[in-house]
C-alpha positions as CSV (number, residue, x, y, z in Angstrom):
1,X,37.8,63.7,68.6
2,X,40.3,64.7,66.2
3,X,43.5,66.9,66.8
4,X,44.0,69.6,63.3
5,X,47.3,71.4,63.3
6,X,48.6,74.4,61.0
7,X,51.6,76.6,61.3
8,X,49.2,79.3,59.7
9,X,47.8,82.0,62.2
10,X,45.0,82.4,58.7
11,X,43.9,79.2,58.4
12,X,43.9,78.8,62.3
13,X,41.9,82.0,62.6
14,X,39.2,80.4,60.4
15,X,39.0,77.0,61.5
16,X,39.1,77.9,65.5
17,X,38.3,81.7,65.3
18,X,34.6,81.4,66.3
19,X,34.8,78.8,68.8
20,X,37.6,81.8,70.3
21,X,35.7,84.4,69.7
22,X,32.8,83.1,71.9
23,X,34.9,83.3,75.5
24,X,37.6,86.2,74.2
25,X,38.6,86.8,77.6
26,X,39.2,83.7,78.4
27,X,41.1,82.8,74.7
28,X,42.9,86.3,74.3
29,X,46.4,85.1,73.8
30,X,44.9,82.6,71.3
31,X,42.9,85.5,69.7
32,X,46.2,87.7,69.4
33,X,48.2,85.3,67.6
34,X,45.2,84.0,65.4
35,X,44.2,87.3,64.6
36,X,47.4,89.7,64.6
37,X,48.5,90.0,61.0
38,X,52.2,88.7,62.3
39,X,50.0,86.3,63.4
40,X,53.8,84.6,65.0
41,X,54.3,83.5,69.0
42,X,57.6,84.3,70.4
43,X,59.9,81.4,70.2
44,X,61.9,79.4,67.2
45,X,61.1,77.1,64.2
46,X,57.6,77.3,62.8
47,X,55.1,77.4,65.5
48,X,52.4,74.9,65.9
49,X,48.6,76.0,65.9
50,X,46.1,73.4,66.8
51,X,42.3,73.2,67.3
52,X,40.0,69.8,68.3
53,X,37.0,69.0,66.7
54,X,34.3,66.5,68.4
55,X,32.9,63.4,66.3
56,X,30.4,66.5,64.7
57,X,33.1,68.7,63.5
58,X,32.3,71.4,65.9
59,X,35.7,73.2,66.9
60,X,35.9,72.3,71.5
61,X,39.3,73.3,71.5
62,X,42.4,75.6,70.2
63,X,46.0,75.8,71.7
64,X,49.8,76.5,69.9
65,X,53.2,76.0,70.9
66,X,57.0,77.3,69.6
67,X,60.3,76.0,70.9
68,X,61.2,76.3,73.4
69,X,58.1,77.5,75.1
């Protein structure tokens, strides 16, 4: 497994945006800040979009953080 990070919503929307798109009920606070042209969660500093990929490259997870949440 590796861990990918970005503090672009663009680049996160393409590297994660289909593994979110397959449960978007279950990922839609992920899918508003990947896919809102803002693109920015509510906090401070640059926020911190992440996605893991398995030993195939195939995206099995996506989360993001800003201080101070």
């Amino acid at each position: 497994m590796q861990v990918h990070t970005t503090a672009s919503p663009e680049e996160f929307a393409r590297q994660a945006g289909d593994w979110l798109t397959r449960n978007p009920a279950h990922n839609n606070v992920l899918l508003v800040h990947a896919l809102d042209p803002n693109g920015v969660p509510p906090g401070q500093g640059d926020p911190v979009f992440a996605w893991v990929t398995d030993a195939g490259g195939e995206v099995v997870g996506a989360g993001f953080d800003r201080l101070p949440y």
